[in-house]
N, C-alpha and C positions, 0 to 999 in steps of 0.2 A: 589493557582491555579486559583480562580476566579478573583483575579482581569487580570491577566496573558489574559485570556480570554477577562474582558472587555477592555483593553489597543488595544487586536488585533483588536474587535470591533470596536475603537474608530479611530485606522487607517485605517479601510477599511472605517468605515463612512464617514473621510474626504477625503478620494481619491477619492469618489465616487461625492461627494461635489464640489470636485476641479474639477472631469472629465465633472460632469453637466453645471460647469459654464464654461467649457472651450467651450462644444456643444452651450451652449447658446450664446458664445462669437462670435464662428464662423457663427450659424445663424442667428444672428444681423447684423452682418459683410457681411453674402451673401446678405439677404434681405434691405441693403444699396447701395449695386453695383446694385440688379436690382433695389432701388430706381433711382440712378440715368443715369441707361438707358431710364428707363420711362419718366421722367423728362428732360431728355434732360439738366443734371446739371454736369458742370465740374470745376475746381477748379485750379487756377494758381499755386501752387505746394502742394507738399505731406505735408508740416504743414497743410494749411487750410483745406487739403482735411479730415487730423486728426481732426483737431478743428471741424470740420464738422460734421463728423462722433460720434464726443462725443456726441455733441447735439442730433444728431438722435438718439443715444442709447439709451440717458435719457428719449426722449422724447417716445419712442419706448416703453420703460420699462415702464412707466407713466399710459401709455394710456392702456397696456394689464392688468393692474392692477386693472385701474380704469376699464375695461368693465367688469371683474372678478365680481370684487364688486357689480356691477349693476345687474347681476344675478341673477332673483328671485325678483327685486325690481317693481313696478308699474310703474316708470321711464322709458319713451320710450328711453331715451337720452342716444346716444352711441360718445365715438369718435373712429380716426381712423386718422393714417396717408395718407400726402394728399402733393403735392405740397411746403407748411409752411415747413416742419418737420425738416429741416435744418436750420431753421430761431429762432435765440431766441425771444423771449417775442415781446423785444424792437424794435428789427427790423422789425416782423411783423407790429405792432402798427405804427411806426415809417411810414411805406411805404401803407401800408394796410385802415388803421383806421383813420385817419388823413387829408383825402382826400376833406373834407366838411367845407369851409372858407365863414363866412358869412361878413366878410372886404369888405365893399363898394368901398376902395381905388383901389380894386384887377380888376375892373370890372364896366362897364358902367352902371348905377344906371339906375331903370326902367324910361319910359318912360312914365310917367303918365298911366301905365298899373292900371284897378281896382286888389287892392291886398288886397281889406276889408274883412273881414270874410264871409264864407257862412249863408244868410240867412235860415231859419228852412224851407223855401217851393221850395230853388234850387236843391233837389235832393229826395229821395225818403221816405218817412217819418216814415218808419216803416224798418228797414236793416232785410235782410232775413238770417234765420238760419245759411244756409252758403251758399257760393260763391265760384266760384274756373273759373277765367278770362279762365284760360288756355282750358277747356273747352269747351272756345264760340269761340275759336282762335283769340282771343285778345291781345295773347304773343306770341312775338316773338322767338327764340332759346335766352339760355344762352350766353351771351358775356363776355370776357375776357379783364379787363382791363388791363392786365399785372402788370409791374412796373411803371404804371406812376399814379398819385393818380389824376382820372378823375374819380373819382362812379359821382359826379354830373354833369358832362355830360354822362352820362349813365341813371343815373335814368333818370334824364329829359328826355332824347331821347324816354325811352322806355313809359313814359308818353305819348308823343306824338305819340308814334307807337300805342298804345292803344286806348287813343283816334282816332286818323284816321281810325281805325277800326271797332270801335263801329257805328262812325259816318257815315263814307263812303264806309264800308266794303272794304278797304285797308289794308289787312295786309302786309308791307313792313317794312323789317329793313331798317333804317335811320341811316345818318351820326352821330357820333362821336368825326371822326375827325373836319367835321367841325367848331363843337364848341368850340373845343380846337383852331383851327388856326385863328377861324373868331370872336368869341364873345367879344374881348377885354379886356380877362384874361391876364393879365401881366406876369406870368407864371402856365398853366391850372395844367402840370404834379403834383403840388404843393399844386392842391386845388380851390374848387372854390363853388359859390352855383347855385343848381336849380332855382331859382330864376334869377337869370344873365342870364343862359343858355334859359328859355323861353322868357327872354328879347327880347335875341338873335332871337329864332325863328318865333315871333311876329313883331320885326321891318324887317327883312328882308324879310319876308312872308315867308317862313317856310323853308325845311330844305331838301338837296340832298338824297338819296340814299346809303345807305353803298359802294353797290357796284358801284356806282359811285367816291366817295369821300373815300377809305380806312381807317381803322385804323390801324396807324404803334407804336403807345404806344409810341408818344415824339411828342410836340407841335412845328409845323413848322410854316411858311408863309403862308398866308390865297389865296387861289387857287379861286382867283373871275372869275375865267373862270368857274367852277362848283357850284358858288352860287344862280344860274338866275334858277336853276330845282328846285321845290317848290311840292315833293313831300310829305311831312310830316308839314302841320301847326295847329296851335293855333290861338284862336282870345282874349285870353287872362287866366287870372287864377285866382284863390284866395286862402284864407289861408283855411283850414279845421279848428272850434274851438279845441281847446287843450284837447280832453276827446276821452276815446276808444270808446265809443259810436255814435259820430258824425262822426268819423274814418269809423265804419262799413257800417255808410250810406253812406260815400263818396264813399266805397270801394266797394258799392252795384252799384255805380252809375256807374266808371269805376274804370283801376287801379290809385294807387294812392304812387307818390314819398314822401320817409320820410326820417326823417336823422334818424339815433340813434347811441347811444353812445357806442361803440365797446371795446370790454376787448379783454383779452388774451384767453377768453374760447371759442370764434370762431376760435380761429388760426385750432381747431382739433375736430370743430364739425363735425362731420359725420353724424347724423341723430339724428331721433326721437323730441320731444318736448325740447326745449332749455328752461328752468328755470333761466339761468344765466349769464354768462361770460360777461356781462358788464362793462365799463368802469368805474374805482373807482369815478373821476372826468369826468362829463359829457359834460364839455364843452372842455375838451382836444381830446380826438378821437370822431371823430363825420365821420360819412360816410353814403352814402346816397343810397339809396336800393329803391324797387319797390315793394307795397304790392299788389299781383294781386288777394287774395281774404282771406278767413279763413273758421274755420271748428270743428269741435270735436270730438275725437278719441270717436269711440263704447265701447273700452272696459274700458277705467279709465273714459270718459268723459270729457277730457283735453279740451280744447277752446284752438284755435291757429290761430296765422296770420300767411299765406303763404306770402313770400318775398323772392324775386327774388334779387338774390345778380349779380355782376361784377368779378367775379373770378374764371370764364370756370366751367364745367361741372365734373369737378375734384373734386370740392370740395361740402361737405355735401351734400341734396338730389338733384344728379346732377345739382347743381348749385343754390339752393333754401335752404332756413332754414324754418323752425315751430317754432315759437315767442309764448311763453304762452300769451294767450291774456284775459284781464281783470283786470291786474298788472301795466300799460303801461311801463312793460320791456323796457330795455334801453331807455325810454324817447321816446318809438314808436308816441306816439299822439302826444309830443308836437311840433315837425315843417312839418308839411303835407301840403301840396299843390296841390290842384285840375285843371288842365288844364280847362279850358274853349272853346267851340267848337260853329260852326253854328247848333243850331238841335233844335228839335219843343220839347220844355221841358213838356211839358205833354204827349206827346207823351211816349217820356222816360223815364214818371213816371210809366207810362201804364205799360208799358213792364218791365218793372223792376221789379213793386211792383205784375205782373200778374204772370210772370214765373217762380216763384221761392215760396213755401210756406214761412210767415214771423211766429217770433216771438218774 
């Protein structure tokens, strides 16, 4: 009689098993259609739309698992589905992470621009606790590269949106596109470095207006009816030395463009302090971002660079990650570049090292 009993048990248990996975099937299934109404993502027929849908499933189940886990842990770092989530590994990486080409062949090589290292007395000698650009309105809204792999005309642009800021009190978004159509990238969608891109905005005397010159996310013909407006320049720039420390005095000073080396565990950050998802090989995904300042959570005491990413306000904290800072994660310190401006540099040591407690 009692096994009689445990056999019915044992069938109710899996029907009930089978009925959970069927609910969970169908709300992965909804929560996929409103993904891609959100998204604005459609599919040339019902295989890919399948292929598609696998991916988000996996990747759906992945991420609910992994936030489960995080539960109770001192880890601020959560993900979440975003825009990617239909995108494997590869094609993220591929489109996403790969955007930062230091090939001089790509691109008109500087112009006897100084690009020697900053000396110990160009910026402010003591970096204060923390900093946060956005604050002083020194940043501009998150921009969306789309699909064309242009972070290094982005970062730069927003370099120089920063500087103009600091300096002239200008806050204006600047062109984009024109660095893609005008800098003499042989193909920008493809890649290209911040460095080329300030070339650009130093030999021509600086650089149009967003909304003057659009960005349409595909490198056209260069529109020299719209390059004679010199709203956004540079008078030149140099490297930052290779250590997080020099990093935070640059970043004291204004923001400051970096490359780093991009994994797959960006594809589905959503927040909190980022410990990881780096690239295995550091010289293969390389993509170029904007550190507008850093900080330290109250409650773990985490140290973080705030950086402003290219990939709309959709993704992770609206549009920005937290970089654990003091590890130089992803290889943050080692390619930084500081714009160079007209200003009275003691002046703006004053003010830097006055308004903000150091230590």
């Amino acid at each position: 009689m009692a096994w009689i009993i445990l056999w019915f048990i044992i069938l109710i248990l899996g029907d009930i098993q089978r009925g959970m996975s069927q609910i969970t099937s169908v709300n992965i299934s909804q929560e996929f259609e409103r993904w891609m109404i959100e998204h604005e993502r459609t599919y040339p027929n019902n295989s890919e739309k399948e292929r598609r849908f696998g991916i988000f499933r996996t990747r759906f189940e992945s991420i609910k698992l992994f936030n489960m886990q995080q539960e109770g842990k001192t880890s601020t770092f959560k993900k979440g589905i975003n825009m990617f989530s239909d995108m494997t590994a590869e094609e993220f990486l591929s489109i996403y992470a790969s955007c930062h080409d230091d090939d001089p062949s790509k691109y008109i090589s500087s112009f006897g621009v100084d690009s020697t290292y900053f000396a110990e007395d160009d910026y402010a000698d003591i970096p204060p606790v923390s900093i946060d650009w956005r604050d002083e309105k020194l940043v501009t809204p998150v921009k969306n590269q789309g699909h064309c792999g242009s972070c290094w005309a982005f970062a730069a642009v927003a370099a120089v949106e920063g500087s103009m800021a600091w300096n002239y009190g200008i806050n204006t978004s600047l062109s984009e596109q024109q660095i893609l159509d005008c800098s003499g990238n042989a193909d920008g969608c493809k890649g290209g470095s911040t460095q080329a891109a300030f070339d650009y905005v130093i030999r021509n005397g600086g650089l149009n207006s967003e909304a003057n010159y659009g960005y349409v996310a595909k490198q056209g013909t260069c529109d020299s009816s719209k390059t004679d407006q010199h709203l956004g320049q540079i008078t030149g720039y140099r490297k930052v030395p290779p250590n997080e420390y020099d990093l935070a005095k640059a970043v004291a000073w204004q923001p400051i463009p970096v490359v780093i080396s991009v994994g797959a565990g960006f594809q589905e950050y959503q927040g909190g302090i980022l410990r990881g998802g780096c690239a295995y090989n550091p010289y293969k995904h390389k993509h170029a971002v904007l550190i507008v300042g850093y900080g330290r959570t109250e409650d773990y005491h985490e140290d973080y660079w705030i950086v402003k990413n290219s990939w709309g306000e959709g993704w992770g904290e609206k549009g920005y990650v937290r970089m654990y800072k003091g590890v130089n994660l992803c290889n943050i310190a080692d390619n930084a570049i500081s714009p160079l401006n007209t200003y009275d540099v003691e002046w703006r040591k004053t003010i830097t090292r006055n308004r903000r407690p150091v230590g």
